[in-house]
N, C-alpha and C positions, 0 to 999 in steps of 0.2 A: 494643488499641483503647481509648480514654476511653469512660469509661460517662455525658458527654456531650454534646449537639455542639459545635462551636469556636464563639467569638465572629466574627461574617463582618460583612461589608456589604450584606448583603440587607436587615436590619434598619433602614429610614427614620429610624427613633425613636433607633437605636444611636449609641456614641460612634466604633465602627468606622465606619460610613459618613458619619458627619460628617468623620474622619479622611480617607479618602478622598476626601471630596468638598473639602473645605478645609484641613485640617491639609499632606498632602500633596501638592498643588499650589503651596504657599505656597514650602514648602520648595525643593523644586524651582525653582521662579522663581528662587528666591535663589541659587542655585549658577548657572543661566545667567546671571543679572547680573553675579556675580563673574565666569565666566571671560570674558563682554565690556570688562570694565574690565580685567583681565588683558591681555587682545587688545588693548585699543587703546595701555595701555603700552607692549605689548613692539613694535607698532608704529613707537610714536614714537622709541624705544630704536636699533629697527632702522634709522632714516630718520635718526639724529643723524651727523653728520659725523666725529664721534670712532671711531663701531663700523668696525672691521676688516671683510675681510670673507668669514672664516671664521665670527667672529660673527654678522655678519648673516646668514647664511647658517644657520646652529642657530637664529636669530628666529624666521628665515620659516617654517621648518618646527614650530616651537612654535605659531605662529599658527595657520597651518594645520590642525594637529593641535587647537588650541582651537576652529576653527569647525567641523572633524569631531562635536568634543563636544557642544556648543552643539546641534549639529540632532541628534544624537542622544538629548540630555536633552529637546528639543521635543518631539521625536517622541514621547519615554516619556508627558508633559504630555496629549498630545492622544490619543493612545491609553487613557492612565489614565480622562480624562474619560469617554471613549465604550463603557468597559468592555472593550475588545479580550482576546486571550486571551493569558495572559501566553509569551511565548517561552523558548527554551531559554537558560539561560545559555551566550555563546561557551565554547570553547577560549582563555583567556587567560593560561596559565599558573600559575593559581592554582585549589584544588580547587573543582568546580563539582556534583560526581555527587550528593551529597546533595538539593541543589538539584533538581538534572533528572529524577532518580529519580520526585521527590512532585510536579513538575510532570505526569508520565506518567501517576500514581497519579489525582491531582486531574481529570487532562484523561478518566477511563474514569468518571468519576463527574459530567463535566459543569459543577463546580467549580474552574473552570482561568481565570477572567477578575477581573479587578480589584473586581468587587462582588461575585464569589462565592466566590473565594477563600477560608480560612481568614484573619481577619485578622495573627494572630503569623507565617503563612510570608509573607503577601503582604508585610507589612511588614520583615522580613528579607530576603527576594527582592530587593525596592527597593534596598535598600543595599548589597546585593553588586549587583545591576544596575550600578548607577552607577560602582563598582571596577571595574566589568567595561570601564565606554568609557573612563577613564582606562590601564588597563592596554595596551587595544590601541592606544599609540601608544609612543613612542620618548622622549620629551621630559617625560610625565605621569607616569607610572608612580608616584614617589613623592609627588604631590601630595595636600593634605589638602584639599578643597575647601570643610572645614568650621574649619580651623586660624586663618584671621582671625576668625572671628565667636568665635569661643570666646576669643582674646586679648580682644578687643574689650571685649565681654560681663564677663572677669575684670577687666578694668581699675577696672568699677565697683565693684568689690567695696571698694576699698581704705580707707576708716573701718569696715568692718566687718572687713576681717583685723585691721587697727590696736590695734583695742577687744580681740579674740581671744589676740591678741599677747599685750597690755599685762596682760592675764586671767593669760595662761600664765605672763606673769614672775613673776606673785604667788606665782602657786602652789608655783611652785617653791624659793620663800623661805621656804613653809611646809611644804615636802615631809616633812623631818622629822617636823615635828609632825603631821601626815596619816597618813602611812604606818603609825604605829606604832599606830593607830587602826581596825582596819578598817569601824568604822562610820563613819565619816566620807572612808572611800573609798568606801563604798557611794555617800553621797550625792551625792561627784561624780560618780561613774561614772552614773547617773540623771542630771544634768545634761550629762554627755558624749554620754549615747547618744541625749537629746535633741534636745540639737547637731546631732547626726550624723545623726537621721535626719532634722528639718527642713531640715538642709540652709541653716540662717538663725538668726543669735546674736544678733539684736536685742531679743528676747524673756527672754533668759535670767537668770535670777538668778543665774548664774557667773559673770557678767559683774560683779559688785559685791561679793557673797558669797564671797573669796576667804582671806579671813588665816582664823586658826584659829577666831578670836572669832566672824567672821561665819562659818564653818560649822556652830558650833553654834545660830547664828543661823538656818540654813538648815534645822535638822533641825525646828526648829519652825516661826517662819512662815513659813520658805520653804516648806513646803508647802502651803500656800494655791496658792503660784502651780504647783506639782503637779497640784495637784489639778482648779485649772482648763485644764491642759492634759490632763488627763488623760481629759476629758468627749471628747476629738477624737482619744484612740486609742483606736479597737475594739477592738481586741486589744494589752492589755496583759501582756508575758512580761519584763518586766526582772526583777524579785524573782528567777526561774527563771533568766534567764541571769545573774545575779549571784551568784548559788549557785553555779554552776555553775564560773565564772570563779575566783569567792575557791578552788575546792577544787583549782586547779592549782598548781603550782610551776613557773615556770618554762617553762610552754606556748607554743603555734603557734598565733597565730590567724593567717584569710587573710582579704582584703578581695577580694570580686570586685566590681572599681569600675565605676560606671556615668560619672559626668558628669565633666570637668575644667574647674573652675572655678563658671562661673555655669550653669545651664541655664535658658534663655529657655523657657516654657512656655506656648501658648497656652489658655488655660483655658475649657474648654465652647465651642473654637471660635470664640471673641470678640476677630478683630483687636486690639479696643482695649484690651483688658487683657491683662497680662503680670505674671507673676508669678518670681523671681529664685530661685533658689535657691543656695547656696553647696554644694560637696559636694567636690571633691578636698581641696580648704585642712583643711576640717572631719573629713573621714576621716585627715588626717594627726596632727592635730591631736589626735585620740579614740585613734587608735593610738599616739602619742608616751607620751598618759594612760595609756594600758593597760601600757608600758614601764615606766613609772615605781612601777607595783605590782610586789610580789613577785610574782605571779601568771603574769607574759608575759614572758618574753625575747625572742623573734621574731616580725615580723609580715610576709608577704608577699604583696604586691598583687599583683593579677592584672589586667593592661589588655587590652584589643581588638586586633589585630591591621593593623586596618583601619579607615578613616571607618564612623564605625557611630551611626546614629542622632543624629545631629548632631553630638553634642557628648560621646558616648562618650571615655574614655579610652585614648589612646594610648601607646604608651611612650615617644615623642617628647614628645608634651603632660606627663608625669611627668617627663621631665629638664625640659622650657622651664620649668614652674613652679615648679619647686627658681633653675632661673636666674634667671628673671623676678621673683622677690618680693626678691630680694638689689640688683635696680637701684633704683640708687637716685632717678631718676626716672620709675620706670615707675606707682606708684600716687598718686603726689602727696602723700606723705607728711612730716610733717613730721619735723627732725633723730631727735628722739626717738622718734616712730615706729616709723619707719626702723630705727633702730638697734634695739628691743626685737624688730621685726620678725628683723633679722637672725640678731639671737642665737637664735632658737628655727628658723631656717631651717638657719642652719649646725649647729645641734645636730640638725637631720633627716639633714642632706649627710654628717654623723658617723657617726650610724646605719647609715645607705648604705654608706658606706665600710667599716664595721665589720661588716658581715650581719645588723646587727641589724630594718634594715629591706633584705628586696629585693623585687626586681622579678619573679617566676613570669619572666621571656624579660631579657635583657641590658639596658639600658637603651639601648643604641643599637639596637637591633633593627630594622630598616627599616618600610615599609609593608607588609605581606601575609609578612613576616616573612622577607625575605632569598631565596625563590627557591629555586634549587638548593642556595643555601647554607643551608638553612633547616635548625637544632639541633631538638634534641628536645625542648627546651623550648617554642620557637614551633610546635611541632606541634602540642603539646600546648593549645596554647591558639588553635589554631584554631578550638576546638570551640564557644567564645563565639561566635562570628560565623557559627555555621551557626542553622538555623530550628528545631531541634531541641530539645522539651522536655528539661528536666535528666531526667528521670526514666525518658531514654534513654541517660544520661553512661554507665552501667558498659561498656552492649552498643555504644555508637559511638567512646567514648574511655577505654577501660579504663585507661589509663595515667594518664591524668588522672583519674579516679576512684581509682585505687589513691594518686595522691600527698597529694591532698584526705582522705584516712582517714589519714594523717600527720597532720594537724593537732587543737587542740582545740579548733578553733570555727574556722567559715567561715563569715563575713557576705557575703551577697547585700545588695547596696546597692540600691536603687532601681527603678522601678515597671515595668523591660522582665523585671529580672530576677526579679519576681515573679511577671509574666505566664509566663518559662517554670520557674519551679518548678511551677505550677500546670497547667502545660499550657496557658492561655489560654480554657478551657473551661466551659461555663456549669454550675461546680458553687451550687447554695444555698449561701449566703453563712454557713451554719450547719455548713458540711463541717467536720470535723476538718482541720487545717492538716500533719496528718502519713497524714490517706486523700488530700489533694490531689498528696503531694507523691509519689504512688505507691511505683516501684522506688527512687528516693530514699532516703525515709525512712531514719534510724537507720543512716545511710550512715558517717557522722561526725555531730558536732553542728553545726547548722544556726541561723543568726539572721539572718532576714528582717526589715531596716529599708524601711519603704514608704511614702511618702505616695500617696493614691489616686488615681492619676489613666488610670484605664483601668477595666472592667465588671467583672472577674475579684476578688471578694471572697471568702475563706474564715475559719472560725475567727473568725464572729462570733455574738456570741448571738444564737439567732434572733428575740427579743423585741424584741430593739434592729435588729435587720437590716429587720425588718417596719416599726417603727416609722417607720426613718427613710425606707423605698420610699414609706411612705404620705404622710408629710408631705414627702420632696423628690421623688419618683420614683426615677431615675439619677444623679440630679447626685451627691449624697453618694460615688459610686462616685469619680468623674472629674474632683470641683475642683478636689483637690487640699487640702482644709481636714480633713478626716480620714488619721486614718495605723492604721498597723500595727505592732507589733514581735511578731514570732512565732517561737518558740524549739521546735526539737525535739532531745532529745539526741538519742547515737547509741546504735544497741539494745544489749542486754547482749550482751558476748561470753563 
């Protein structure tokens, strides 16, 4: 049991019951608006003079099966409002017992409704819910109901991959003279993992500071701009994992990725602002970097299995953006672009092909991972997509704990997957980052990249934790303007 209690929505003041009360309903809305637009195409599709009518015949029953969903996501809408108490996950074919077990648990203790819930299962719970009414029909089963917004959403990224591009080509005209340097890989690698973990390159001094001349340009006054990025990480561990790194030869790092593409954030709850973040591009981008040292020969990702949290990674969304950055009108870029674009894409697709980069599950892997036909690869990474603190991985997913100590560094990307290295639970923001991370710990080596945007803080000094409760309350926790990088090795064996 956590020594203490979980972040919930009983809290008025909380960013869990803001979430509740507006983050997800929003969301929601948006998936019944898509499958109504869906419906009325397949519709009009159905009613064209051209469809067969064996075709229209799979329409009607796609339609169909879209207004089953439709009133079933209502349903979830109106019930979330009124706090009802959450139900069992069906029999859908895909594992549910985790889930229904901690509902049983949660329902003996009175905690089994949408505001009182634990908030990391309620929020888990939600999005296997939603798998769950696509699952029970015939015609849905593989759909992503989050796979346009996230096209969408990356589309606008495209002057910022451009610029990212045009960065890497330099660099790599000065690899040479880099490499043979390791101070001057230090200091990209500090601007990589910047990158990486804001998630947004318009800020970076990589971006200009590329030939040899300007990196020793960078080791001085580029630090200024360090520095003031550096007032907005509470926990700063690069020095440590950069130690760390430079003492491999040849290592395994893994990415366990969170977002593909852009992720649309709504920030303190406020309709009107939106804040973008860039993160698969940038994670490929930082892992490409890390190949290019002695240091790293293999790096592999670890995606979702399932729509997860909107805009989660899918192994579908890692092939479409390997595809998708290679069109040549898909980001509106210009000839040159385009083409600097591509060379550092096909030089990913190379990787790929080579094992130098893969994928933890195939890249064709289906939704929910193939079914009967389901490898032991995608077993193994079902464990993402359960409600399950990490610091339950040895005792739920041994095998995936055992492949994960294979590697020398496993980056946790982004702010869900902090919540569950943490457990989700309201430790002082002054915890040690290796007492949060309980049975964890010292597991393998561990580098948590995080911007803030949920209550669960650790591994911060407590001088500064107080400080900034006092002059902001919570927001500091949940803007999303502070971050986190936190490093733990793994114990001595």
């Amino acid at each position: 049991m956590p020594p203490f209690p979980p972040y919930d929505p009983t809290d008025t003041n909380g960013f869990s019951y803001k979430t509740v009360v507006h983050r997800w309903p929003v969301i929601i809305t948006g998936v019944i608006d898509r499958m109504h637009r869906l419906s009325h195409d397949l519709v009009l599709e159905a009613n064209a003079s051209t469809t067969d009518d064996a075709h229209k015949a799979d329409l009607n029953v796609k339609v169909t099966e879209a207004k089953t969903i439709i009133a079933s996501i209502s349903r979830l809408k109106y019930e979330m409002g009124r706090d009802y108490v959450l139900q069992p996950i069906p029999s859908d074919g895909e594992p549910n017992e985790l889930y229904n077990a901690e509902l049983e648990r949660l329902a003996e203790n009175s905690k089994n409704t949408w505001f009182t819930a634990p908030w990391l299962f309620a929020e888990c719970y939600l999005y296997r819910l939603l798998r769950s009414y696509f699952l029970q029909t015939t015609q849905w089963t593989l759909f992503d109901p989050f796979q346009s917004q996230k096209q969408e959403t990356f589309q606008q990224s495209g002057k910022a991959i451009a610029q990212i591009a045009k960065s890497m080509h330099e660099l790599k005209t000065e690899h040479a003279k880099v490499e043979s340097d390791p101070s001057k890989l230090a200091v990209l690698f500090k601007e990589m993992i910047q990158m990486c973990l804001w998630g947004n390159a318009t800020d970076l001094s990589l971006l200009t500071h590329l030939s040899a001349a300007d990196i020793e340009h960078l080791q001085t006054v580029g630090k200024d701009a360090q520095a003031a990025r550096r007032d907005f990480i509470l926990r700063d561990d690069q020095e440590q994992v950069w130690k760390h790194l430079s003492s491999l030869n040849g290592g395994r790092v893994d990415f366990v990725l969170d977002n593909a593409g852009f992720e649309v954030q709504l920030i303190a709850c406020s309709l009107a602002f939106h804040q973008r973040f860039l993160q698969l591009f940038t994670d490929l981008v930082f892992a490409d970097f890390l190949l290019s040292t002695p240091y790293v020969s293999k790096v592999v990702f670890h995606p979702k299995l399932i729509p997860w949290f909107v805009s989660d990674v899918t192994p579908s969304d890692f092939a479409n953006t390997l595809e998708i950055l290679l069109e040549p009108t898909f980001l509106s870029l210009t000839e040159e672009e385009q083409t600097l674009l591509s060379e550092m894409v096909l030089g990913w697709t190379k990787h790929y092909e080579e094992g130098v980069f893969s994928l933890s599950v195939p890249m064709t892997t289906p939704l929910g991972g193939g079914g009967s036909d389901l490898d032991a690869a995608a077993d193994l990474a079902r464990f993402w997509t359960e409600h399950s603190p990490y610091w339950d991985m040895e005792t739920l997913a041994p095998e995936l704990w055992k492949e994960l100590r294979k590697s020398d560094l496993v980056i946790f990307k982004g702010d869900l997957n902090y919540r569950k290295l943490t457990g989700d639970i309201q430790w002082p923001a002054w915890t040690d980052f290796g007492e949060a991370l309980g049975a964890l710990g010292g597991s393998f080596p561990i580098l948590s990249l995080r911007t803030n945007k949920a209550d669960v803080v650790v591994g911060v000094a407590r001088d500064v934790a107080e400080k900034l409760d006092a002059e902001q309350g919570k927001q500091w926790r949940v803007d999303g303007r502070y971050a986190l990088i936190s490093f733990l090795p793994a114990a001595a064996s």
